[in-house]
C-alpha positions in Angstrom: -7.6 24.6 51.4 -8.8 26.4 48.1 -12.5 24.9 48.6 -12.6 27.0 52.2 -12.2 30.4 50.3 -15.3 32.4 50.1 -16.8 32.1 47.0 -14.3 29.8 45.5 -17.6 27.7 43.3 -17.7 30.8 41.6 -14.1 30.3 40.7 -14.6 26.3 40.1 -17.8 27.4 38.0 -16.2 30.2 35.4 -12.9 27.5 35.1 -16.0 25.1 33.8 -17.4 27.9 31.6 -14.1 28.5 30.1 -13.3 24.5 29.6 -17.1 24.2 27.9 -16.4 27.0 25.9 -13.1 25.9 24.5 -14.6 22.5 24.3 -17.5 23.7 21.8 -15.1 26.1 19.6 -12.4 23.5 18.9 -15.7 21.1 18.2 -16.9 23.9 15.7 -13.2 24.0 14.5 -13.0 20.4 13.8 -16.1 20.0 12.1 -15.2 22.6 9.3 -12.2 21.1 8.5 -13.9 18.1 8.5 -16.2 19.7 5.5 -13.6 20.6 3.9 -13.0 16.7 3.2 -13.4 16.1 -0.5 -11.3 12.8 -0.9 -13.6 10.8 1.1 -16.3 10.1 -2.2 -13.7 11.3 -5.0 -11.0 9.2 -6.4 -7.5 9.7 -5.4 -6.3 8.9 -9.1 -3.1 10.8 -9.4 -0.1 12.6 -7.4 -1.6 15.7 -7.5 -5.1 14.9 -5.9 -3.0 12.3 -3.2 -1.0 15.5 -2.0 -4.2 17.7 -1.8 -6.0 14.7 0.1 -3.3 14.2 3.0 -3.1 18.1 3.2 -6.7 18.1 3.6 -6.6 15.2 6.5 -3.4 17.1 8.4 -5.2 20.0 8.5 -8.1 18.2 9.9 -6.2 15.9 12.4 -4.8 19.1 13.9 -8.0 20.4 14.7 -9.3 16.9 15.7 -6.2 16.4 18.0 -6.9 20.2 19.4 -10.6 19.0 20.4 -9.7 15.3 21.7 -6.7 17.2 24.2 -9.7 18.9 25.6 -11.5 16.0 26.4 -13.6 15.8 23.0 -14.2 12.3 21.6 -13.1 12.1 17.7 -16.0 10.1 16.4 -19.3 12.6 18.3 -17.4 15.2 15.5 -20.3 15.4 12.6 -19.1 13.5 9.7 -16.1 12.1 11.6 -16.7 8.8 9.1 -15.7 10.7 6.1 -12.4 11.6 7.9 -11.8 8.1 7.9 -13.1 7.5 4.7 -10.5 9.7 3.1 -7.6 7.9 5.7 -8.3 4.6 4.2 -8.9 6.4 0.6 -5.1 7.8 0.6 -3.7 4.3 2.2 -5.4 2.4 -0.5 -3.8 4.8 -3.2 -0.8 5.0 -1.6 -0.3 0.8 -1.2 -1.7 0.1 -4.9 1.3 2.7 -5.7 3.5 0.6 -4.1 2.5 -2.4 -5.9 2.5 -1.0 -9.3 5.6 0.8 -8.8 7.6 -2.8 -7.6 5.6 -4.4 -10.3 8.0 -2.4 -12.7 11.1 -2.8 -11.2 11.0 -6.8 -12.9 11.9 -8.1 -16.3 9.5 -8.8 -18.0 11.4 -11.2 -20.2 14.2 -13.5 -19.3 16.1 -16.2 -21.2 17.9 -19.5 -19.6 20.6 -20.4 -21.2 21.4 -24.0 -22.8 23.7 -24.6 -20.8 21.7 -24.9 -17.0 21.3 -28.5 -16.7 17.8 -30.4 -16.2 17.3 -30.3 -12.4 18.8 -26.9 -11.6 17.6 -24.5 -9.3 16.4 -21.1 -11.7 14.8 -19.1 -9.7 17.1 -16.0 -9.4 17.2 -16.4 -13.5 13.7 -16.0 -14.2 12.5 -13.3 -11.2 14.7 -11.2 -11.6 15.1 -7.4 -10.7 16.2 -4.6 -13.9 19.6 -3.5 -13.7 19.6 -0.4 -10.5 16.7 -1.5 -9.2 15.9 -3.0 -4.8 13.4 -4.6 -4.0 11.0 -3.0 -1.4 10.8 -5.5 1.9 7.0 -3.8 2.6 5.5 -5.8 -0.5 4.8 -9.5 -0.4 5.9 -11.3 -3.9 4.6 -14.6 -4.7 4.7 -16.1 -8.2 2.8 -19.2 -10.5 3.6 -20.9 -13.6 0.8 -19.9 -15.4 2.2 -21.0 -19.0 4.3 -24.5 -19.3 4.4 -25.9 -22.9 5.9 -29.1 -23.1 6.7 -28.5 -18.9 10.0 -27.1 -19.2 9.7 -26.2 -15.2 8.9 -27.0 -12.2 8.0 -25.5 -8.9 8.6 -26.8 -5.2 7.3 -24.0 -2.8 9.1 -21.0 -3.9 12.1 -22.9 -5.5 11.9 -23.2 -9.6 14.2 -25.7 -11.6 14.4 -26.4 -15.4 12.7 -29.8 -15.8 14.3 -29.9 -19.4 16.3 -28.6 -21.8 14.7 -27.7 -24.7 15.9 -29.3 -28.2 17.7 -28.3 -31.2 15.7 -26.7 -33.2 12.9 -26.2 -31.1 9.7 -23.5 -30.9 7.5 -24.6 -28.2 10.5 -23.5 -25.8 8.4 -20.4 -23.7 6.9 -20.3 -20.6 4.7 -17.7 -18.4 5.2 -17.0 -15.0 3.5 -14.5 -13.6 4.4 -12.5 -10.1 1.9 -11.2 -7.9 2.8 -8.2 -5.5 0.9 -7.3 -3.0 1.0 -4.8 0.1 -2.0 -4.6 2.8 -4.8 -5.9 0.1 -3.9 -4.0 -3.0 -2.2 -6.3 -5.7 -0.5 -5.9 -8.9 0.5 -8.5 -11.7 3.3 -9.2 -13.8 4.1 -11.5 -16.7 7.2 -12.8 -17.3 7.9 -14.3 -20.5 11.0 -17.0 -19.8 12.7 -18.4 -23.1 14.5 -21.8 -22.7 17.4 -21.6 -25.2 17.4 -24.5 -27.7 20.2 -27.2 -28.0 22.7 -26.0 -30.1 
């Protein structure tokens, strides 16, 4: 049994020492990478300063992961919150992306022709995606009539229908919908502009 060997503390004691003394350099370690952190007050405003940010936290979460496999707990690191901080700054920046980006993928102008009946079911005609373009599964898409002159549409739930035609010769034949995409809290808006084609 090892604990019978003469002088086998010592051994237990030095292993200690060792342990305490990794423990306190991959701390130290930590904690400068950790200063390093500049994203964590800054904006993340553009490509460039997203790819220096997530550098910055990799570099960090190696030495935090280094210091927590010895035992270390993440948050007694000084300043741990602004390691956080700049987490939730590139998520943010990284889901408002997202949004903006699927924002763009939609016409922004769409036209239904004179011949869909009163009644009809338009949805696919009026949010619609540009010609290449997939929609991305991760962001939500809602939408709202926000214009309706003379209430050429309708909406049940998610479903929209022409409610009329519009006349010959008419003017007043535009309406606004506007979609809403959103991903984890961060949102983005766009207008479409749908032109109910006269009588002929």
């Amino acid at each position: 049994t090892a604990s019978t060997l003469k002088d086998y503390a010592n051994y237990t004691k030095q292993e200690t020492a060792v342990k305490a003394y990794e423990l306190a350099a991959a701390k130290t370690a930590a904690e400068a990478e950790i200063a390093k952190l500049s994203f964590h007050t800054a904006t993340i405003d553009d490509a460039t300063k997203l790819a220096t940010a997530k550098s910055q936290l990799a570099a960090a979460k190696t030495k935090i992961d280094a210091f927590a496999a010895l035992g270390g707990t993440a948050s007694t690191l000084k300043d741990y919150a602004n390691y956080t901080k700049q987490e939730t700054a590139v998520v943010d920046y990284e889901n408002q992306a997202a949004v903006n980006a699927e924002a763009a993928k939609y016409e922004t102008a769409v036209t239904i022709a004179n011949t869909v009946k009163a009644g009809e079911d338009i949805t696919g005609k009026l949010i619609t995606l540009k010609a290449g373009k997939t929609a991305n599964k991760d962001v939500q898409l809602t939408s709202a009539i926000t214009t309706n002159t003379n209430s050429y549409l309708s909406k049940v739930v998610d479903t929209y229908y022409l409610a009329k035609q519009a006349t010959k010769g008419a003017t007043d034949n535009t309406v606004v919908v506007t979609l809403t995409f959103t991903k984890d809290g961060k949102t983005a808006t766009k207008d479409v502009t749908v032109t109910i084609q006269p009588q002929a």
